[in-house]
C-alpha positions as CSV (number, residue, x, y, z in Angstrom):
1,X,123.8,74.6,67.9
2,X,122.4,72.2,70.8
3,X,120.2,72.6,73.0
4,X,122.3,73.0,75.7
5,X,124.8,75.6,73.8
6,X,124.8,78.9,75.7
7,X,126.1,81.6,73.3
8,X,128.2,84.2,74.5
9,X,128.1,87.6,73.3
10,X,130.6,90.3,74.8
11,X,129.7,93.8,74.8
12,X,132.5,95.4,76.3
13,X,133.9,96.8,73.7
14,X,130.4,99.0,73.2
15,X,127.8,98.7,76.6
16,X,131.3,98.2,78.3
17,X,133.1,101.6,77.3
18,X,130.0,103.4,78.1
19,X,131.1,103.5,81.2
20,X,132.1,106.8,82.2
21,X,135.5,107.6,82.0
22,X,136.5,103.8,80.4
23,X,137.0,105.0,76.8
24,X,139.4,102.8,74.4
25,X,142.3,103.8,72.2
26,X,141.6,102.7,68.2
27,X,144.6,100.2,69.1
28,X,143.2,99.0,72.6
29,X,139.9,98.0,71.4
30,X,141.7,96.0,68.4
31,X,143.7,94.7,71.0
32,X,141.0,93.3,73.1
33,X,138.8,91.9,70.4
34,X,141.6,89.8,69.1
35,X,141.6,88.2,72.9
36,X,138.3,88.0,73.1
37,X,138.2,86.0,69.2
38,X,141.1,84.1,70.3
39,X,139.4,83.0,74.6
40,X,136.3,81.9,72.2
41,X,133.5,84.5,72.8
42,X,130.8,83.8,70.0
43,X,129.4,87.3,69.2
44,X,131.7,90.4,69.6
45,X,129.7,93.6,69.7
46,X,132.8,95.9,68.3
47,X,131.0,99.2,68.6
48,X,128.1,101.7,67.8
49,X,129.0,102.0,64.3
50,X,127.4,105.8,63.5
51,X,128.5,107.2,66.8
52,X,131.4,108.2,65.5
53,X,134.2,108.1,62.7
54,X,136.6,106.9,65.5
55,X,133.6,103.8,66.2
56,X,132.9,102.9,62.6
57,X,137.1,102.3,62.0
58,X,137.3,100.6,65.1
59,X,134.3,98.3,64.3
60,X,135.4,97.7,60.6
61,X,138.7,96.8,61.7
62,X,137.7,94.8,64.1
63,X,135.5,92.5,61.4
64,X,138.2,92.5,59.3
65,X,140.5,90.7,61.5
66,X,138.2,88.5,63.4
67,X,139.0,84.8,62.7
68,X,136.6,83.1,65.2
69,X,133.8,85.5,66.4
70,X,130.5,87.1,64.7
71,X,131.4,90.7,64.9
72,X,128.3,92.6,65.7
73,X,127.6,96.5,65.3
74,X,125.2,98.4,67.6
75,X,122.6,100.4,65.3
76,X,119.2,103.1,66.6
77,X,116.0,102.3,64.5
78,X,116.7,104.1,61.5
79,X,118.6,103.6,57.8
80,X,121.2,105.8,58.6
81,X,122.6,103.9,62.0
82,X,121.5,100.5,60.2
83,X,123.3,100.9,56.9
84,X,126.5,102.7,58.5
85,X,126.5,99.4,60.7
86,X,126.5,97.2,57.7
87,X,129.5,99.5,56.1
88,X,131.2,98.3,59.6
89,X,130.3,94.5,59.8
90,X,130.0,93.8,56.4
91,X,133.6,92.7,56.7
92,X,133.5,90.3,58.9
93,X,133.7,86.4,57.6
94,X,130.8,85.8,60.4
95,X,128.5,89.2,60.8
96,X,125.5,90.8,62.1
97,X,123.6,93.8,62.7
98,X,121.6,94.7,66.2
99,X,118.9,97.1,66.0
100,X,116.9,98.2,69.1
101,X,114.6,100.9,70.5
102,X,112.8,101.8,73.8
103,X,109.3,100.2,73.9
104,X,108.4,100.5,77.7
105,X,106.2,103.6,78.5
106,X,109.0,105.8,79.2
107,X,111.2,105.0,76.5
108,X,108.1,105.7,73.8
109,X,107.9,108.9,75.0
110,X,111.0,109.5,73.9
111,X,111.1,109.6,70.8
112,X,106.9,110.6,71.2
113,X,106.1,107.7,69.2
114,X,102.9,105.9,69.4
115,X,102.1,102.1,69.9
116,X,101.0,101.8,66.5
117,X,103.8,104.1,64.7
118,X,106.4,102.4,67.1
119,X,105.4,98.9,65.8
120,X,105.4,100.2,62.3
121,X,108.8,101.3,62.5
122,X,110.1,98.2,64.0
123,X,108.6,96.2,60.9
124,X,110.5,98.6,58.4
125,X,113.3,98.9,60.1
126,X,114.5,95.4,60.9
127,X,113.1,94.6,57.5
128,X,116.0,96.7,56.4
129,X,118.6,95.3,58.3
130,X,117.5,91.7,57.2
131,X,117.8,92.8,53.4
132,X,121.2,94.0,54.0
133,X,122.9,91.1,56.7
134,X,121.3,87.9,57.2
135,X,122.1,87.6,60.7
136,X,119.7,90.1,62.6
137,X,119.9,90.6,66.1
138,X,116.3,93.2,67.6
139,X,116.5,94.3,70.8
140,X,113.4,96.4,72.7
141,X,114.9,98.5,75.1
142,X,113.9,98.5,78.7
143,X,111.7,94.9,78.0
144,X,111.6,94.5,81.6
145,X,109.3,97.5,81.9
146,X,107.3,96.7,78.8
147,X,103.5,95.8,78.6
148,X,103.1,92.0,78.1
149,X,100.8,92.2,75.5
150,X,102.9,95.1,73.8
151,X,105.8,92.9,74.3
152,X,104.5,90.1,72.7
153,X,103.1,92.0,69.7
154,X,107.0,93.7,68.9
155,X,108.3,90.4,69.4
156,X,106.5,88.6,66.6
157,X,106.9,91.8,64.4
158,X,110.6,91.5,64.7
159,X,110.5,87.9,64.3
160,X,108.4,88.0,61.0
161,X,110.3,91.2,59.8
162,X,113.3,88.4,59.6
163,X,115.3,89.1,63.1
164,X,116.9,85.7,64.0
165,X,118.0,86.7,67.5
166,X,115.5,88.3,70.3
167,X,117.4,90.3,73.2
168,X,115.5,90.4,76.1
169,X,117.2,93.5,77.5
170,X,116.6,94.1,81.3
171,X,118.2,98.1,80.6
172,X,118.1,99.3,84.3
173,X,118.4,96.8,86.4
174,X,115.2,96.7,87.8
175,X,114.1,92.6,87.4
176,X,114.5,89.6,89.6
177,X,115.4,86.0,88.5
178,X,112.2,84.3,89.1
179,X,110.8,87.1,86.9
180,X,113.7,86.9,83.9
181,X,113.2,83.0,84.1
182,X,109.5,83.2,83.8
183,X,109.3,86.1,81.4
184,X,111.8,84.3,79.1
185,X,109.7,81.1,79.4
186,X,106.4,82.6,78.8
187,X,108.0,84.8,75.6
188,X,109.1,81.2,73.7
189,X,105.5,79.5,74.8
190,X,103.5,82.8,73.7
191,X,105.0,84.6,70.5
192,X,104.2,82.7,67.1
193,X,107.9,81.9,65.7
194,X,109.7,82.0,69.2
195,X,110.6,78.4,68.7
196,X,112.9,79.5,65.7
197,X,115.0,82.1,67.0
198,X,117.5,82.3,69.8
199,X,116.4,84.5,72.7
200,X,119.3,86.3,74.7
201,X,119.3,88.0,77.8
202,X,120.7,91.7,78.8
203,X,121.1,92.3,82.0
204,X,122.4,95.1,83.9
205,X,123.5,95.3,87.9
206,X,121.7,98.2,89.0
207,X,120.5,95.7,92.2
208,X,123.5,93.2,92.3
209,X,121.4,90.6,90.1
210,X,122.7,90.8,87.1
211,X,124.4,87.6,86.9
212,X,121.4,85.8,88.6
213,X,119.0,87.5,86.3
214,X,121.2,86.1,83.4
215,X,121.9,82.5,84.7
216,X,117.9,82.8,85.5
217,X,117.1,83.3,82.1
218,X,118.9,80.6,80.1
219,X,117.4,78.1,82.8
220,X,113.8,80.1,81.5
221,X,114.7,79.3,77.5
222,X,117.6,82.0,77.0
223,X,120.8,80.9,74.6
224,X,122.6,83.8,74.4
225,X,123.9,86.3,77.3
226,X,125.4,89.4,77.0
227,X,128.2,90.0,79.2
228,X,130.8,92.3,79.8
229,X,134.6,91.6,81.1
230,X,134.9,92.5,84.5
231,X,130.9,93.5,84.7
232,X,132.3,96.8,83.0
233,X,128.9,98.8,82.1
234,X,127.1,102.0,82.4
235,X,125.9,103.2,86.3
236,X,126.6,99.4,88.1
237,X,128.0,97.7,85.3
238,X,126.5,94.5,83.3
239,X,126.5,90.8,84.0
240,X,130.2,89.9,83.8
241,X,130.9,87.1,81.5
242,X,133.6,85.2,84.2
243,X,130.7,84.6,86.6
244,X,128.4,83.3,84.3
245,X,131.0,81.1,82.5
246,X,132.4,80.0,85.9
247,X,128.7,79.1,87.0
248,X,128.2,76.9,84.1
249,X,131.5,75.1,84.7
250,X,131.1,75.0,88.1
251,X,128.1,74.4,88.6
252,X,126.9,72.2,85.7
253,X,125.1,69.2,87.9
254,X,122.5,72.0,88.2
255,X,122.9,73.9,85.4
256,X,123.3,71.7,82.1
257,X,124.8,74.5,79.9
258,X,127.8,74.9,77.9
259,X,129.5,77.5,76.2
260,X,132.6,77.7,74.3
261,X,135.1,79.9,76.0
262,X,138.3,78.9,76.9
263,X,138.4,80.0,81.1
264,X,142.2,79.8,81.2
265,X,142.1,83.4,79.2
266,X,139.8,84.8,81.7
267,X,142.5,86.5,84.3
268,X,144.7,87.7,81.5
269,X,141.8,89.6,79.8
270,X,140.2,90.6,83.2
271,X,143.5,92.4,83.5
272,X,144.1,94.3,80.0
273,X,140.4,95.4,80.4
274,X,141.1,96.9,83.9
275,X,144.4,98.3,82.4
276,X,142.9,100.2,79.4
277,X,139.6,101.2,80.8
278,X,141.3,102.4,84.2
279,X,138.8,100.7,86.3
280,X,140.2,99.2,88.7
281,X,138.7,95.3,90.0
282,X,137.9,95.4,93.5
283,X,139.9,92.7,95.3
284,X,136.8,90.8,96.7
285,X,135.5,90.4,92.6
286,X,134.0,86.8,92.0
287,X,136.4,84.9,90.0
288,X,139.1,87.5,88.8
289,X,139.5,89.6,92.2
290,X,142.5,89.9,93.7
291,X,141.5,88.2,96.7
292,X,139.2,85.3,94.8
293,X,141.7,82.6,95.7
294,X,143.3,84.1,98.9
295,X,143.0,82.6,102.1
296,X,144.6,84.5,105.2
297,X,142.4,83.0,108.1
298,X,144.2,80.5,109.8
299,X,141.6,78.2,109.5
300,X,141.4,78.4,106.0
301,X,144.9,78.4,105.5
302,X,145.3,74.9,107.5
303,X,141.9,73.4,105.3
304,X,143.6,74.7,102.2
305,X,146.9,72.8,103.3
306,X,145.0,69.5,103.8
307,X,142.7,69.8,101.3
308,X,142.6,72.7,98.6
309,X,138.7,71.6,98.1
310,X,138.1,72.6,101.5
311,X,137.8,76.4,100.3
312,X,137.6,76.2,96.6
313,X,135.4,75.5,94.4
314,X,137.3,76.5,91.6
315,X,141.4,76.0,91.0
316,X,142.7,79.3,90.2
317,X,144.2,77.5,87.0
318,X,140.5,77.2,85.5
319,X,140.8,80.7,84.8
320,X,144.3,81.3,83.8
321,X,145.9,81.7,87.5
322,X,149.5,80.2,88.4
323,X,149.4,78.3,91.5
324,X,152.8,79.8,92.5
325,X,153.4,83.7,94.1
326,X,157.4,83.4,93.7
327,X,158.6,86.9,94.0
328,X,161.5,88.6,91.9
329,X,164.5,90.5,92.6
330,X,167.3,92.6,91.5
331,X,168.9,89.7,90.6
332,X,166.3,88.3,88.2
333,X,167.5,88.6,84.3
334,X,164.7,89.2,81.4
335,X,164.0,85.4,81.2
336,X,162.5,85.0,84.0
337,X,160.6,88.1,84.0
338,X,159.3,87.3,80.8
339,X,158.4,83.7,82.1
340,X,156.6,85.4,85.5
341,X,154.2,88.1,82.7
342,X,153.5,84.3,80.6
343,X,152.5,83.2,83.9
344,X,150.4,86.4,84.8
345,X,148.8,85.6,81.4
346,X,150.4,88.8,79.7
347,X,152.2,88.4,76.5
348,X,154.2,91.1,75.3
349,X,156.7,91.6,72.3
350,X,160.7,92.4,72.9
351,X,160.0,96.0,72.7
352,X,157.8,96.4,75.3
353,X,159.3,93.4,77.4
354,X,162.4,95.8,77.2
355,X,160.6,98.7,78.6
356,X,159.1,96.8,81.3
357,X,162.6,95.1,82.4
358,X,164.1,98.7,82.8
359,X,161.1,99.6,84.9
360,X,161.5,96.0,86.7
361,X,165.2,97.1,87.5
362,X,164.4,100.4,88.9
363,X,161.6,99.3,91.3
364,X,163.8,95.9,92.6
365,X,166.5,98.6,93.3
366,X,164.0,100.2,95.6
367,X,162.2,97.4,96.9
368,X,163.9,93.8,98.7
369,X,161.0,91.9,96.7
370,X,159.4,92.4,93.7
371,X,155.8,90.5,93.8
372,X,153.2,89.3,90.9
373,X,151.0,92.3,91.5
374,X,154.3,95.0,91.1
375,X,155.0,93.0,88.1
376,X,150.9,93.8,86.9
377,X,151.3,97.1,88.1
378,X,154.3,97.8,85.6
379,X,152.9,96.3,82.8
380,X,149.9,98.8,83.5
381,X,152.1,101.4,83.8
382,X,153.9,100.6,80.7
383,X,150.1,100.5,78.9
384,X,149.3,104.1,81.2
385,X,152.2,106.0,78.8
386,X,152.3,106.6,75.0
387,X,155.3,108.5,73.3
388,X,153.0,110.5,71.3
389,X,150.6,111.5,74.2
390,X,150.9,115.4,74.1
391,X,151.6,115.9,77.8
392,X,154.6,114.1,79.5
393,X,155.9,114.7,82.7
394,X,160.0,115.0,82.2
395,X,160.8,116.0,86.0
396,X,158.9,117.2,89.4
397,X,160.4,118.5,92.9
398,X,158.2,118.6,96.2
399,X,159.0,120.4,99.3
400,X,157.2,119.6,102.0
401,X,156.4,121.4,105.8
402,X,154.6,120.6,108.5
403,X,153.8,124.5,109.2
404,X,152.9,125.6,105.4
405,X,151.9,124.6,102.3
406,X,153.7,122.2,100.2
407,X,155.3,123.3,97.0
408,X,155.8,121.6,93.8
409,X,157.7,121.9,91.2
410,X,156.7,120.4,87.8
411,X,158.7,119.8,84.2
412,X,156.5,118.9,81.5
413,X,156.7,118.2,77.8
414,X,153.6,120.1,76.2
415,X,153.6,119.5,72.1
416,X,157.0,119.0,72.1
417,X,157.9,122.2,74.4
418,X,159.5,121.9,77.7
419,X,157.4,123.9,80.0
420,X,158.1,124.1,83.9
421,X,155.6,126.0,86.9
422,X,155.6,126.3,90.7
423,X,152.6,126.3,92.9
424,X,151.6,125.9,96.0
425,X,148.7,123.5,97.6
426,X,147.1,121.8,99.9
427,X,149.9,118.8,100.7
428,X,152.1,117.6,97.5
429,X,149.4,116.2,95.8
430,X,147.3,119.2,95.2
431,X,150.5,121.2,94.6
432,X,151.2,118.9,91.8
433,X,148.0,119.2,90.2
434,X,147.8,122.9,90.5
435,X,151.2,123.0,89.0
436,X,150.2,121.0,86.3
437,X,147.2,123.1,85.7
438,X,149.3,126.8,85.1
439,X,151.3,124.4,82.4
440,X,148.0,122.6,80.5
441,X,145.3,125.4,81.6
442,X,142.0,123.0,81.7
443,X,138.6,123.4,83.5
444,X,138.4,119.6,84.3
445,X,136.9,118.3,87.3
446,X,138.2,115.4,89.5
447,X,135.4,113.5,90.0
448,X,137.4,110.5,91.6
449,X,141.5,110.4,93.2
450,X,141.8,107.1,94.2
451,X,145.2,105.3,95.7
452,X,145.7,101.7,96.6
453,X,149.0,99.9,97.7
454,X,149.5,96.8,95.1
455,X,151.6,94.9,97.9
456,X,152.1,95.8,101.4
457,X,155.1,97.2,103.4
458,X,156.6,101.1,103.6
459,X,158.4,100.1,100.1
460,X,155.2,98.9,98.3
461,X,153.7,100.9,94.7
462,X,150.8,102.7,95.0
463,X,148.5,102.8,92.0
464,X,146.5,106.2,91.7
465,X,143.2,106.3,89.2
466,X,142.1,109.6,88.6
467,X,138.8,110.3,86.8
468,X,138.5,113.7,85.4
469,X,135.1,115.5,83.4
470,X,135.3,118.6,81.6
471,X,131.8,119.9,79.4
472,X,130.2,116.6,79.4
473,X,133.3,114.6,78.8
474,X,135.1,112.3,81.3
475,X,138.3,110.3,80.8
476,X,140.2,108.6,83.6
477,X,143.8,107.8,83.9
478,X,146.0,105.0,85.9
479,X,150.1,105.1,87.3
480,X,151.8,103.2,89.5
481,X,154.9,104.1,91.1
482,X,156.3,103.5,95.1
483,X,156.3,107.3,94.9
484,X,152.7,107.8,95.9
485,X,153.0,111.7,94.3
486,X,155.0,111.0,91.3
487,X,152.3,108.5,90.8
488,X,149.1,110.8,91.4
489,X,151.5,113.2,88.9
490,X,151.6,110.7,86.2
491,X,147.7,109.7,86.9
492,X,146.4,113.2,86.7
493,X,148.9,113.6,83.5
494,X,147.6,110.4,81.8
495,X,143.6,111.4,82.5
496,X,144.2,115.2,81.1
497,X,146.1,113.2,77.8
498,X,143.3,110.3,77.6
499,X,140.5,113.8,78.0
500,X,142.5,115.4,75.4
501,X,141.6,112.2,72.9
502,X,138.3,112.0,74.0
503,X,137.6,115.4,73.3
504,X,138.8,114.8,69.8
505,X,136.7,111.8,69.7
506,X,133.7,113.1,70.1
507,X,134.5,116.2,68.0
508,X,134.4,113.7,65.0
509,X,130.9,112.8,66.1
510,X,128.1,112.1,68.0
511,X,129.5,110.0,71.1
512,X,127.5,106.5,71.6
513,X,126.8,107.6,74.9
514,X,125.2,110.9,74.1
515,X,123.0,110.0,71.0
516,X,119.7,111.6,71.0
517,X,116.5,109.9,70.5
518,X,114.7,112.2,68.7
519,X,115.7,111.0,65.0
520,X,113.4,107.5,65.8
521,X,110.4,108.9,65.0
């Protein structure tokens, strides 16, 4: 690679679902790794092999059908998580294997290892992975908050032990650019063999410098950043891979980097990530927000109409935007709704396409215009609701009064069985939910009910997220529909199915999020 070749490696598929509540289906991580192959990402990281059985056959899959990428399995510093990961990636025409573990103060104490026994362990340990996949990637957790000189010592242990990649991780947020730049820069002048091996950066957004910290370090020595889409990550997320890509691009008179990924997929994958995690992009996002490229001050809006370069830096066709908003309507036949989801950067097959049209129908009867964002908003619906999910809402009723409580009555599919309750709430909403409890008895906890309008006006969709935990275990699920309460209905429905998974999930195995420590030492 040259010199000024930034490699991209995507994590969201392992850091990224580590975000509570933002767990992929088998078929939804396949699904976004052939998108992320396909936009260009160098380095996939697929999963944490040994967490469990559900990880290991996403991750193998995943390297199986990879045509572009590395595929890249997550592994503790040990044989067991380092062969398992090899079992996973071996498959993979381009492969590798990343080890890590703590070495900052706090993180030793983890495991209660010492300095010395720590070090030894690294040695064996990447020695291991090196004598199984020649493409080694070692990572010391919590670097950041690592002595120098015990940084420096791990480093060259790694290095001799065969690792061709050091990640510089920066695991809770806590460093600044000028220090990522200079700790980067004095890493490559100070350890012997830093000159022949890539150094990455790992940076999380705990302080809103993630992407700085990241852009920071390649300018300090770093080719490789790891990056999630959307910034999806554990507490306040990771550097997300559009703003450092767009950076580059845009701002390549100051930064003379490079990287390989194809920015016209960014708003389409942006999209499917926010669909299938449930998380939601806030509309002032950098790059892939909803309001990124809108412009409603008047000024602006006169600028724009002279000159578009008056207010943007970036042409929302860079990153896979039309430059059009024409709206749909009743009228509209499957052609051309199937040419507006090409244009929104979704491409679907006949059956779904079918799906989506009847949906399309329904909501054009009820609304005068049917926008871009109600067409998004179906297509996540359509990905919100799988015929085999256990629980599916067949019918609900609400009654409503200003001087009681509201009322709801819900019909539900439960295994197969119809199975329909009353209650009574606190507005429809809470009705609903109570409703839906007496017919799927759970102790889960909302932790978040959230509803935004996709367009505006009386007639618009509301999408509801709702994020639900139950012993440990949190799963979050999405609906759209102009009926706000159907839609918090469907929501609550789709988290309770999603919980009902996740449960199973980690019943199979140790989840990656909640895998102890105490087998390092």
């Amino acid at each position: 690679m040259s010199d000024t070749q930034v490699l991209i490696f995507d994590t969201t598929l392992r850091d990224g679902e580590q975000s509570p509540g933002a767990t992929m289906t088998h078929d939804e991580k396949l699904e976004i790794a052939s998108m992320l192959d396909d936009m260009g990402v160098d380095i996939i990281e697929a999963g944490f092999p040994i967490a469990s059985e559900g990880d290991f056959a996403a991750v193998s899959e995943i390297a199986k059908n990879s045509v572009n990428s590395r595929i890249c399995g997550l592994a503790r510093a040990n044989f067991a998580d380092i062969d398992r990961c090899w079992e996973a990636v071996k498959h993979a025409k381009q492969n590798r294997i990343h080890t890590f573990i703590g070495t900052s103060p706090l993180h030793r104490a983890i495991p209660n290892l010492t300095m010395d026994e720590m070090a030894d362990k690294i040695h064996q340990t990447v020695t291991h992975a090196r004598n199984l996949c020649d493409n080694v990637q070692w990572s010391p957790m919590d670097a950041t908050r690592t002595e120098w000189d015990y940084l420096c010592r791990v480093i060259e242990i790694a290095i001799k032990a065969g690792a061709s990649t050091i990640n510089i991780p920066d695991t809770v947020g806590y460093t600044a650019p000028a220090e990522s730049a200079d700790l980067i820069k004095r890493l490559i002048d100070t350890v012997p063999g830093a000159d022949e091996v890539i150094f990455a950066t790992h940076c999380h957004n705990d302080l809103g410098m993630a992407t700085a910290n990241s852009l920071a370090a390649v300018a300090g020595g770093a080719r490789q950043i790891e990056c999630t889409i959307n910034g999806l990550g554990e507490r306040a997320g990771n550097t997300a891979l559009e703003e450092v890509v767009m950076a580059l691009k845009t701002r390549h008179d100051i930064m003379p980097w490079t990287t390989g990924i194809d920015t016209t997929k960014i708003m389409a994958i942006s999209r499917r990530v926010s669909t299938v995690s449930g998380f939601l992009v806030q509309p002032n996002k950098a790059i892939v927000g909803k309001n990124a490229f809108a412009h409603e001050s008047g000024i602006h809006q006169d600028g724009m109409l002279k000159n578009r370069e008056n207010f943007e830096i970036m042409r929302p066709e860079d990153v896979g935007l039309s430059g059009t908003s024409l709206p749909l309507g009743k009228h509209s036949g499957r052609a051309a709704l199937r040419d507006k989801l090409e244009q929104l950067g979704f491409e679907v097959g006949d059956n779904q396409l079918k799906d989506i049209f009847v949906r399309f129908k329904e909501l054009a009867d009820r609304k005068k215009e049917v926008f871009d964002d109600d067409i998004i908003a179906l297509v996540r619906a359509d990905s919100g609701e799988d015929e085999d999910d256990r629980l599916q809402l067949v019918s609900m009723k609400v009654v409503c009064g200003t001087g009681g409580p509201a009322e709801s009555t819900i019909e539900m599919e439960v295994d197969g069985k119809d199975i329909t309750a009353t209650a009574e709430g606190d507005g429809p909403v809470d009705a609903s939910f109570k409703a839906i409890r007496e017919i799927h008895p759970n102790a889960a906890r909302l932790q978040l009910y959230q509803v935004s309008a996709v367009t505006e006006g009386t007639d618009a969709q509301a999408t509801v997220s709702v994020r639900l935990e139950e012993d440990g275990v949190i799963a979050t699920g999405q609906s759209a529909n102009t009926d706000t309460v159907v839609a918090s209905a469907k929501a609550y429905i789709h988290a309770l199915n999603r919980l009902l998974v996740r449960r199973d999930k980690v019943g199979e195995g140790a989840d990656a999020k909640e895998v102890s420590y105490k087998d390092l030492a």
